[in-house]
The first five atom37 places (N, CA, C, CB, O) and aatype in JSON, in Angstrom:
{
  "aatype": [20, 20, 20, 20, 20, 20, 20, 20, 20, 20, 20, 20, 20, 20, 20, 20, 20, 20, 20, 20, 20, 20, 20, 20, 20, 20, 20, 20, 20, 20, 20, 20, 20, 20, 20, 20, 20, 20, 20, 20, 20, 20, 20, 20, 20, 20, 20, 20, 20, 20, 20, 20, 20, 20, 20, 20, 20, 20, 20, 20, 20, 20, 20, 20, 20, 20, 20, 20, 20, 20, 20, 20, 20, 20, 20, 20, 20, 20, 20, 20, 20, 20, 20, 20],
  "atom_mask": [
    [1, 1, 1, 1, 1],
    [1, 1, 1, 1, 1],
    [1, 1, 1, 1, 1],
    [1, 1, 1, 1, 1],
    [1, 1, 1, 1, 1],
    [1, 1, 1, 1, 1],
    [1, 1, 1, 1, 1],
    [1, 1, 1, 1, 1],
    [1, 1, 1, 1, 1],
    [1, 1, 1, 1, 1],
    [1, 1, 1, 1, 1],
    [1, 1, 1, 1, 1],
    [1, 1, 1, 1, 1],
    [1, 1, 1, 1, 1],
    [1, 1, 1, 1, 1],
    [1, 1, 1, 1, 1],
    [1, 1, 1, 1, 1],
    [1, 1, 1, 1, 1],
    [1, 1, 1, 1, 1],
    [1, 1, 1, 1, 1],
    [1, 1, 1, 1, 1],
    [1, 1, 1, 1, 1],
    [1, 1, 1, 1, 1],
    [1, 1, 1, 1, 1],
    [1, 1, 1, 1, 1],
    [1, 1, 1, 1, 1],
    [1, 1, 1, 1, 1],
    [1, 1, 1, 1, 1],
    [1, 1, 1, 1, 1],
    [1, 1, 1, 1, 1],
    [1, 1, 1, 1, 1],
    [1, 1, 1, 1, 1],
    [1, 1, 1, 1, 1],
    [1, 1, 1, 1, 1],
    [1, 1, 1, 1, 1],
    [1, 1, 1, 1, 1],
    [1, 1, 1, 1, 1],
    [1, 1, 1, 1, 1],
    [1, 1, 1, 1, 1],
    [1, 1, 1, 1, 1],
    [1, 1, 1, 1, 1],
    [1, 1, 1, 1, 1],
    [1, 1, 1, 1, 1],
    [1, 1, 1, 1, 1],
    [1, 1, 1, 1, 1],
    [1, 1, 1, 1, 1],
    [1, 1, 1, 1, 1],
    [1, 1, 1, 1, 1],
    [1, 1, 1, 1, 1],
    [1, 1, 1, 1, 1],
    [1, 1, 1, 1, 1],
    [1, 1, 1, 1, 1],
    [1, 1, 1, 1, 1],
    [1, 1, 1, 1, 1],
    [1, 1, 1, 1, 1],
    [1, 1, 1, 1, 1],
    [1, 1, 1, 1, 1],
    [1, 1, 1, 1, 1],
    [1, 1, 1, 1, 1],
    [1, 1, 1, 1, 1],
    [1, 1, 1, 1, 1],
    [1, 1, 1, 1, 1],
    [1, 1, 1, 1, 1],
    [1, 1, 1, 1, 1],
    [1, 1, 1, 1, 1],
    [1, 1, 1, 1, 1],
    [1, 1, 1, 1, 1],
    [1, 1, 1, 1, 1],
    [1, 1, 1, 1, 1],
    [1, 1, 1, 1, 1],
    [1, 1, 1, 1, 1],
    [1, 1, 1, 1, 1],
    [1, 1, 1, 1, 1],
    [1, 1, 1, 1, 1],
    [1, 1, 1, 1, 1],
    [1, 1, 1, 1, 1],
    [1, 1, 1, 1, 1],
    [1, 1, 1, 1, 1],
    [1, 1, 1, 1, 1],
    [1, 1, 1, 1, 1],
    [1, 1, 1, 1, 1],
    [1, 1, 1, 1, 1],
    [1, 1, 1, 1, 1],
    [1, 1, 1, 1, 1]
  ],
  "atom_positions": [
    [[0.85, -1.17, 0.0], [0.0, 0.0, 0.0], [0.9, 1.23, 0.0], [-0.97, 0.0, 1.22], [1.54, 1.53, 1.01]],
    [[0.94, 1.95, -1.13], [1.66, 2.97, -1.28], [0.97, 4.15, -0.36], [1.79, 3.24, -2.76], [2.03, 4.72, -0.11]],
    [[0.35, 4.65, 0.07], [0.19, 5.52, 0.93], [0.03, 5.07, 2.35], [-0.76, 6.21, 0.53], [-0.76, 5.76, 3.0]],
    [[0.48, 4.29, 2.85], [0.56, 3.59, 4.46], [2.0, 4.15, 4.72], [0.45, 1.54, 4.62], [2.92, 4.12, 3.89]],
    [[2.05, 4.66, 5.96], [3.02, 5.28, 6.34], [3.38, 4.26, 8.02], [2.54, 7.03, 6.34], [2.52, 4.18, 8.89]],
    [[5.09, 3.47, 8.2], [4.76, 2.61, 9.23], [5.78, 3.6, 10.39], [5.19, 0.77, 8.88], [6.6, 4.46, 10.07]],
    [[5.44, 3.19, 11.66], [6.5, 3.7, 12.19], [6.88, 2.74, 13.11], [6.33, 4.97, 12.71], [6.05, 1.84, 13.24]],
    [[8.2, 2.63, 14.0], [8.37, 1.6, 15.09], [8.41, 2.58, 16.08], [9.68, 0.55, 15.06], [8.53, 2.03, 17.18]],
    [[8.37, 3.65, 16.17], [8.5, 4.28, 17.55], [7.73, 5.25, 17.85], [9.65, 4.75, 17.82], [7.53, 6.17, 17.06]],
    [[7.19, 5.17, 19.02], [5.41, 5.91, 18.95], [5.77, 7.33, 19.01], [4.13, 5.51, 20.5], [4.8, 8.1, 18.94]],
    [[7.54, 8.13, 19.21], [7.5, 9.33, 19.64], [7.63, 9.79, 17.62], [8.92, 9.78, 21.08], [7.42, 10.89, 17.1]],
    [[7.9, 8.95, 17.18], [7.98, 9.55, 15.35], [6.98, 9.63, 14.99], [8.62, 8.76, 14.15], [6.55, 10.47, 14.2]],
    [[6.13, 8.37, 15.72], [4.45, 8.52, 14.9], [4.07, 9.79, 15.13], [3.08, 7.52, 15.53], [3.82, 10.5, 14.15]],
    [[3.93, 10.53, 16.97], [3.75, 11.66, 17.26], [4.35, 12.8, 16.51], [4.02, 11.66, 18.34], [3.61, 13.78, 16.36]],
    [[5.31, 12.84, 16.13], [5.92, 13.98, 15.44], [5.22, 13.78, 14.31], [7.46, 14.05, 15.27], [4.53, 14.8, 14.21]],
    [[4.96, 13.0, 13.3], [4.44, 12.78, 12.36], [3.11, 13.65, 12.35], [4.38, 11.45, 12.26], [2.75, 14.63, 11.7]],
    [[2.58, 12.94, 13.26], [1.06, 13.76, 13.05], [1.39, 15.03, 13.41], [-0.31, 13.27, 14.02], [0.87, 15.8, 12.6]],
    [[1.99, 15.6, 14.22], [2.19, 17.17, 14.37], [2.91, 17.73, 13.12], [3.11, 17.56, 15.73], [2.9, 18.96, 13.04]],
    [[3.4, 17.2, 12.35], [4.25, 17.61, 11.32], [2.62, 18.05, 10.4], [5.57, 16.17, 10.63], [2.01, 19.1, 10.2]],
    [[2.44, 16.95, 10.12], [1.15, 16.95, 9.14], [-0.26, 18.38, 9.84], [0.35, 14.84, 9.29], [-1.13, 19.0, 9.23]],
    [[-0.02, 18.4, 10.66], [-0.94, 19.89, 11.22], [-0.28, 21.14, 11.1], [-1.3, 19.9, 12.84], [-0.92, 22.17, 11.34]],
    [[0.94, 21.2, 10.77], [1.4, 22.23, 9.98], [1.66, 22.54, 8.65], [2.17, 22.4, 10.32], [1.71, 23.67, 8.17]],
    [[1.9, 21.09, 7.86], [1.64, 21.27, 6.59], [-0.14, 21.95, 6.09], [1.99, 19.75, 6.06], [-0.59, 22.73, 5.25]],
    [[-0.6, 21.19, 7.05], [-2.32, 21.36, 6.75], [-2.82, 22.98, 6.43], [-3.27, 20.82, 8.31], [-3.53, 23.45, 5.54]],
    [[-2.06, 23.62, 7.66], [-2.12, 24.87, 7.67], [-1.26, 25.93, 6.45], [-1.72, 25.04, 9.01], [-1.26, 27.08, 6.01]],
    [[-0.76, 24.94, 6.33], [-0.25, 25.42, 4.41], [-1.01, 25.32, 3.38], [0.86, 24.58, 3.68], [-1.22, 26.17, 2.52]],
    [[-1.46, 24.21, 3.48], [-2.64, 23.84, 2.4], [-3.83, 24.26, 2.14], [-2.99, 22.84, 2.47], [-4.57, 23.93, 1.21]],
    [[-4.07, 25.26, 3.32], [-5.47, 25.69, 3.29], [-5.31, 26.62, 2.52], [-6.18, 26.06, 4.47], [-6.43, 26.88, 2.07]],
    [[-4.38, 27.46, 2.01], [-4.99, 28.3, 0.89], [-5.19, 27.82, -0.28], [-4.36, 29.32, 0.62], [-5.75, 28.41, -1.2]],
    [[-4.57, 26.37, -0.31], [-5.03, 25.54, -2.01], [-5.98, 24.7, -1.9], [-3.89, 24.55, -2.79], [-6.15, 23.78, -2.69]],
    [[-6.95, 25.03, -0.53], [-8.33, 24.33, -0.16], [-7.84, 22.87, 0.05], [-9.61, 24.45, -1.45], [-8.65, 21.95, 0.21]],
    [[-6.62, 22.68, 0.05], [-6.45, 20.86, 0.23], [-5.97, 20.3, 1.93], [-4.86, 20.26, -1.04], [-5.47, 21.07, 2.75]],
    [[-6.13, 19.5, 2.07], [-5.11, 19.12, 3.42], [-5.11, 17.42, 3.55], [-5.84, 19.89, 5.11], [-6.09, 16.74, 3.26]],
    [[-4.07, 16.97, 3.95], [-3.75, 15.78, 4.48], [-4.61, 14.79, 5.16], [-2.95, 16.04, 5.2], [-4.77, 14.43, 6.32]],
    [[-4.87, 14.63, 4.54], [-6.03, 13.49, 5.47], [-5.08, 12.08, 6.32], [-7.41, 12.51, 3.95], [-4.15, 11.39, 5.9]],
    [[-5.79, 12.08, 7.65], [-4.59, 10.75, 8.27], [-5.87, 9.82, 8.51], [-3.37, 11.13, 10.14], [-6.96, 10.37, 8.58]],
    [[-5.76, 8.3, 8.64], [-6.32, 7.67, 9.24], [-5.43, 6.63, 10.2], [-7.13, 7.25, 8.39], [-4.46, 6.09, 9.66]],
    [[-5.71, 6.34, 11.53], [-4.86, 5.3, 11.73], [-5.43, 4.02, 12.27], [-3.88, 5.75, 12.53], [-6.42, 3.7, 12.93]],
    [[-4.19, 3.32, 11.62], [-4.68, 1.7, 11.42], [-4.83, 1.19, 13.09], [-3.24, 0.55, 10.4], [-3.99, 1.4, 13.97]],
    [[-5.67, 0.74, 13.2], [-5.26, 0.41, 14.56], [-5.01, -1.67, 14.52], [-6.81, 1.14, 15.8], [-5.53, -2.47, 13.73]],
    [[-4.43, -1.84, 15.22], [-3.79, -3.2, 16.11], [-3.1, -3.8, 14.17], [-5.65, -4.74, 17.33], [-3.37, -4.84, 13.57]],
    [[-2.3, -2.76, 13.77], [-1.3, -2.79, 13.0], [-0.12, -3.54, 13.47], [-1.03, -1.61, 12.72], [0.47, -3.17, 14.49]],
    [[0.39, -4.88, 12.57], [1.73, -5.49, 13.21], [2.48, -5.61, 12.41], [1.76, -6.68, 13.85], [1.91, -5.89, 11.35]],
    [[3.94, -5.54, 12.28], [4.7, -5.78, 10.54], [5.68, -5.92, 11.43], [4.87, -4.44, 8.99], [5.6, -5.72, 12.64]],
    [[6.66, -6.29, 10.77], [7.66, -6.28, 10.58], [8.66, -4.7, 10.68], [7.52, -6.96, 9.49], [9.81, -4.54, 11.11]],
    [[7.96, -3.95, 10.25], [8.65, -2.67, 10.02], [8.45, -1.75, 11.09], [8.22, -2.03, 8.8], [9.35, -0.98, 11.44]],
    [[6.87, -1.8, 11.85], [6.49, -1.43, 13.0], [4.92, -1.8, 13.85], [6.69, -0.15, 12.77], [4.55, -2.97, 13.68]],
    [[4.35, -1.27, 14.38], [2.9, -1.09, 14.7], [2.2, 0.31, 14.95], [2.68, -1.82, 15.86], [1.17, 0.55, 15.59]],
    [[3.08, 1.21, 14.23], [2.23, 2.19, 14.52], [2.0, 2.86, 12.94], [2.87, 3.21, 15.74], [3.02, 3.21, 12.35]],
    [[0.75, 3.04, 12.31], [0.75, 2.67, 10.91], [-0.46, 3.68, 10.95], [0.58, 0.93, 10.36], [-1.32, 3.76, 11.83]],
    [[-0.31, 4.76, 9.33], [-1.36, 5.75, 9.48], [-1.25, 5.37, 7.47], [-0.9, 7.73, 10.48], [-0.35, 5.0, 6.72]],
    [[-2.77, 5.77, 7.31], [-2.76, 5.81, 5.55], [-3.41, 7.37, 5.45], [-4.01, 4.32, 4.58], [-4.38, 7.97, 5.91]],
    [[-2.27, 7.66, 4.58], [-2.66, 9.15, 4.35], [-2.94, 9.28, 2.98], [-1.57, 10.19, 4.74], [-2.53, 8.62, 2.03]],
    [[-3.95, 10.56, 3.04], [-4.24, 10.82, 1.58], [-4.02, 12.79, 1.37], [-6.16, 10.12, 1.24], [-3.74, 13.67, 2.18]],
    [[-4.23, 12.8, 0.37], [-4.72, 14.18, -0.1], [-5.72, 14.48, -0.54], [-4.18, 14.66, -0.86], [-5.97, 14.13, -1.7]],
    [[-6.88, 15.38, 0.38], [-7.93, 15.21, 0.08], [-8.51, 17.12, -0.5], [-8.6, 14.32, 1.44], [-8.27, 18.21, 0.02]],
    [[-8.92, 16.93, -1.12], [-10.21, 18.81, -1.37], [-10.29, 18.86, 0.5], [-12.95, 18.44, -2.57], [-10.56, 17.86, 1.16]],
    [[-10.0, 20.12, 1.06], [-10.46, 20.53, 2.01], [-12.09, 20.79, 2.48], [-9.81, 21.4, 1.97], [-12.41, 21.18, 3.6]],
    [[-12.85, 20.53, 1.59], [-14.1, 20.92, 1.92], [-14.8, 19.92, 2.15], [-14.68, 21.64, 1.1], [-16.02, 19.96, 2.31]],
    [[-14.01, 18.8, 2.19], [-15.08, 17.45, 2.64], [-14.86, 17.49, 3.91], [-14.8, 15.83, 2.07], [-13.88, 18.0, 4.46]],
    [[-15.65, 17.01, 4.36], [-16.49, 16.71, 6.52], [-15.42, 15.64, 6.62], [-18.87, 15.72, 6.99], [-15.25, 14.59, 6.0]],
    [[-14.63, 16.36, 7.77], [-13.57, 15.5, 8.76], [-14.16, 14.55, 9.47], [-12.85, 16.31, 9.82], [-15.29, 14.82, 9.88]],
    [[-13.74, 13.57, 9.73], [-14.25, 11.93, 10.74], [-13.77, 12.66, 11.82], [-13.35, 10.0, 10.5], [-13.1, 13.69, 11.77]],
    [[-14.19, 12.04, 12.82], [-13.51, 12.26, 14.34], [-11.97, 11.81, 14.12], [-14.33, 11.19, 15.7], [-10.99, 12.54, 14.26]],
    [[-11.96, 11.04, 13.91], [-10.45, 10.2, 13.77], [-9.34, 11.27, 13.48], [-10.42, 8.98, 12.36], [-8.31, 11.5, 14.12]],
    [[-9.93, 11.99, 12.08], [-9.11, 12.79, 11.36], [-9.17, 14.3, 12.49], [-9.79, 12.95, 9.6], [-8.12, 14.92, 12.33]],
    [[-9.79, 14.75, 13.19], [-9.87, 16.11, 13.72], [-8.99, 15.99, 15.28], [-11.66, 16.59, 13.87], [-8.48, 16.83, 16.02]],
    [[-9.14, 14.49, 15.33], [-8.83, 14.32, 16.67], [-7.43, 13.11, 16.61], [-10.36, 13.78, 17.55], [-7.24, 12.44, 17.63]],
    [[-6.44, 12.87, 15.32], [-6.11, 12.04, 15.54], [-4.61, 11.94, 16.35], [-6.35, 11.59, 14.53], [-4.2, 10.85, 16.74]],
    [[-4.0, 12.95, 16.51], [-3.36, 13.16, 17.74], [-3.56, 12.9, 19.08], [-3.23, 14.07, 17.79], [-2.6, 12.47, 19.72]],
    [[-4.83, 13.12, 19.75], [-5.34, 12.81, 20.56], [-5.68, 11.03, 21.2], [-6.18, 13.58, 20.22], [-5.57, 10.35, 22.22]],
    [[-6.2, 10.91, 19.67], [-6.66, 9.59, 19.19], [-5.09, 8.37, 19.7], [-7.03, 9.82, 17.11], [-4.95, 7.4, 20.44]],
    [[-4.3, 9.11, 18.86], [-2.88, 8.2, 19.09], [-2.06, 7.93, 20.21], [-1.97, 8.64, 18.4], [-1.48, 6.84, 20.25]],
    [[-1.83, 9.07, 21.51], [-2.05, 9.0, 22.56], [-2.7, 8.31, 23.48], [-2.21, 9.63, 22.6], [-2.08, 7.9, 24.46]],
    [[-4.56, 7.95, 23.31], [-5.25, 7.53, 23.68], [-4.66, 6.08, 23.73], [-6.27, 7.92, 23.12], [-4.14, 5.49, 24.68]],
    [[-4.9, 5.63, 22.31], [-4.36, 4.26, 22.14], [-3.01, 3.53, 22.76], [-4.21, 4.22, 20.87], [-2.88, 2.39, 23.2]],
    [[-1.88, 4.84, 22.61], [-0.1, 4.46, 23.24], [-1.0, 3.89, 24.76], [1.53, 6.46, 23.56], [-1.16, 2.79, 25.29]],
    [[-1.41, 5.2, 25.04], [-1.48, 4.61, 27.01], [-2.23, 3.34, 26.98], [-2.58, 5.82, 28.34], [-1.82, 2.37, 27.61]],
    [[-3.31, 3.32, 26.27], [-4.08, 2.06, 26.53], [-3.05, 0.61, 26.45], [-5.36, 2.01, 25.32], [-3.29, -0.21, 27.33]],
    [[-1.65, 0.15, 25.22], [-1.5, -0.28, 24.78], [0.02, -0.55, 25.85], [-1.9, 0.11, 23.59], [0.57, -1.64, 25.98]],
    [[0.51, 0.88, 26.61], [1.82, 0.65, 27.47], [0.71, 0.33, 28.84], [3.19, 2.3, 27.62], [1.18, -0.01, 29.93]],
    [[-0.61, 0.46, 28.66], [-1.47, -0.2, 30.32], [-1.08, -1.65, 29.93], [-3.72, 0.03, 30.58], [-0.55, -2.2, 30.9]],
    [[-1.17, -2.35, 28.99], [-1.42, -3.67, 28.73], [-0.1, -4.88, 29.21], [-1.73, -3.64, 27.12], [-0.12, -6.05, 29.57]],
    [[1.09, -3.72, 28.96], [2.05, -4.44, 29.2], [2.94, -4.68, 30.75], [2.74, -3.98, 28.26], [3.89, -5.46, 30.81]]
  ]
}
């Protein structure tokens, strides 16, 4: 999957998505922005922390996922370092 983005370390995933909320804020004057989704209970070889991004027209209705997915990824780390 050419637009799956993997990471092994949850502090890159984090930068990642903060990276992508500043590009976003670039994009809004060409009405476009980054769309993230993330995969959840993702396992590879390469990592488990795994987002598929797109480029989307800015004027389509954000998912929760997408408005909140910083939040979202956090949520999941703690749930996932409770487990162990």
């Amino acid at each position: 999957m050419k637009n799956l983005l993997i990471f092994n370390d949850s502090h890159r995933s984090d930068g990642f998505v903060d990276g992508v909320k500043l590009i976003n804020k670039q994009l809004e004057k060409h009405d476009l922005r980054v769309k993230l989704q993330f995969i959840e209970d993702f396992e590879s070889d390469e990592g488990e922390y795994a987002w598929y991004v797109t480029v989307v027209p800015d004027d389509l209705p954000t998912s929760l996922s997408e408005n909140d997915a910083h939040s979202y990824f956090i949520r999941k780390y703690n749930e996932d370092t409770e487990n162990d």
